[in-house]
C-alpha positions in Angstrom: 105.6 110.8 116.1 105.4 107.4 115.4 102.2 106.0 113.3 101.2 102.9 111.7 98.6 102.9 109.1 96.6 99.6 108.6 94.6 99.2 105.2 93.1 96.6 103.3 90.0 95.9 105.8 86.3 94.9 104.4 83.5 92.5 104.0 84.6 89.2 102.0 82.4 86.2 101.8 83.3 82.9 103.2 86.0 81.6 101.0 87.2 84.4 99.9 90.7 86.5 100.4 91.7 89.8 101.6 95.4 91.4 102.0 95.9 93.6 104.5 98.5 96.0 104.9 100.4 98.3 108.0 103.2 101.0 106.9 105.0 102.8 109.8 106.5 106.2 109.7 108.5 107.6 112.8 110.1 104.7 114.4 113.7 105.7 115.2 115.1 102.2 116.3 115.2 99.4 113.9 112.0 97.0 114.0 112.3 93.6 115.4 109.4 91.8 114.5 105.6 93.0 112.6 102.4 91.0 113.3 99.0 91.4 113.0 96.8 90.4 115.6 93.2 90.1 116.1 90.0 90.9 118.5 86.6 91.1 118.5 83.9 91.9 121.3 84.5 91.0 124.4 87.5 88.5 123.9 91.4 89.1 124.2 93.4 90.3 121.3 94.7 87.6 119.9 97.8 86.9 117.7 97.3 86.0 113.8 101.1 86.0 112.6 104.2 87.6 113.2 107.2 88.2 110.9 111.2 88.5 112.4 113.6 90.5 110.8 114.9 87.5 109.3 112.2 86.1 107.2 110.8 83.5 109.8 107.4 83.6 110.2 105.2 81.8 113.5 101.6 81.6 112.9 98.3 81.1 114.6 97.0 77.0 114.6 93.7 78.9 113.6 95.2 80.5 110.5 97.7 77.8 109.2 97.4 77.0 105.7 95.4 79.8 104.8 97.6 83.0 105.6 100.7 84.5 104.8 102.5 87.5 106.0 105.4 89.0 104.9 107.2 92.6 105.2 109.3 95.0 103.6 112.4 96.1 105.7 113.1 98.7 103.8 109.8 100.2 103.6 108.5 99.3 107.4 105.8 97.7 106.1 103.9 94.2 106.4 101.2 92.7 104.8 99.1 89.7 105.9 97.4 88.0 103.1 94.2 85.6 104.3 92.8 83.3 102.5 89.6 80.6 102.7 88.2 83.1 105.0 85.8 82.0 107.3 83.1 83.8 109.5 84.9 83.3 112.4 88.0 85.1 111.2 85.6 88.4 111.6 87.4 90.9 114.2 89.5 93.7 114.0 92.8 93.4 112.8 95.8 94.6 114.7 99.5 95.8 113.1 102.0 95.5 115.9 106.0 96.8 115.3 108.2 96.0 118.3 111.6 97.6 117.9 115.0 96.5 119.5 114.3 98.4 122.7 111.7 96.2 122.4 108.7 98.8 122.5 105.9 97.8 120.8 103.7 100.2 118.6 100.0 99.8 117.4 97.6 100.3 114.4 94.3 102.1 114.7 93.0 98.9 113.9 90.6 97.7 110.6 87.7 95.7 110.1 87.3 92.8 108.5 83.8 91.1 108.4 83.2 87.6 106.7 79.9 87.4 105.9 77.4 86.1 103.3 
């Protein structure tokens, strides 16, 4: 049964930073790529950054400059690490694994809420 895990979630104030984290367990095929998208009431999920197997990373314009993800091959893991935050950055955050029968897998989702 495949499962990934997200962590990391909370309230930050504006400028502040959070790192989240996703861990997978039960994928058989090797992973493609790991993102992390977004979404919050009554808008499309949107993405926030994804990671290839090789390193390369493609970002949102809205999160340029202030985020970094990176993963853990090894460990099927990724972590997204925002920065500056803003309270427009509040929405749930998505892990997404898409392996190389290109399926894609889902977090439960977490919360993140920037907020004075």
């Amino acid at each position: 049964q495949v499962q990934l895990v997200e962590s990391g979630g909370g309230l930050v104030q504006p400028g502040g930073s959070l790192r989240l984290s996703c861990a997978a367990s039960g994928i058989t095929f090797s992973i493609l790529t790991m993102g992390w998208y977004r979404q919050t009431p009554g808008k499309q999920r949107e993405l926030v950054a994804f990671i290839r197997t090789n390193g390369i990373a493609t970002y949102a314009d809205s999160v340029k400059g202030r985020c970094t993800i990176s993963r853990d091959n090894a460990k099927n893991t990724v972590d997204l690490q925002l920065n500056s935050l803003k309270p427009e950055d509040t929405a749930v955050y998505y892990c997404k694994f898409t392996d190389t029968r290109w399926t894609d897998y889902w977090g439960q989702g977490t919360q993140v809420t920037v907020s004075s």
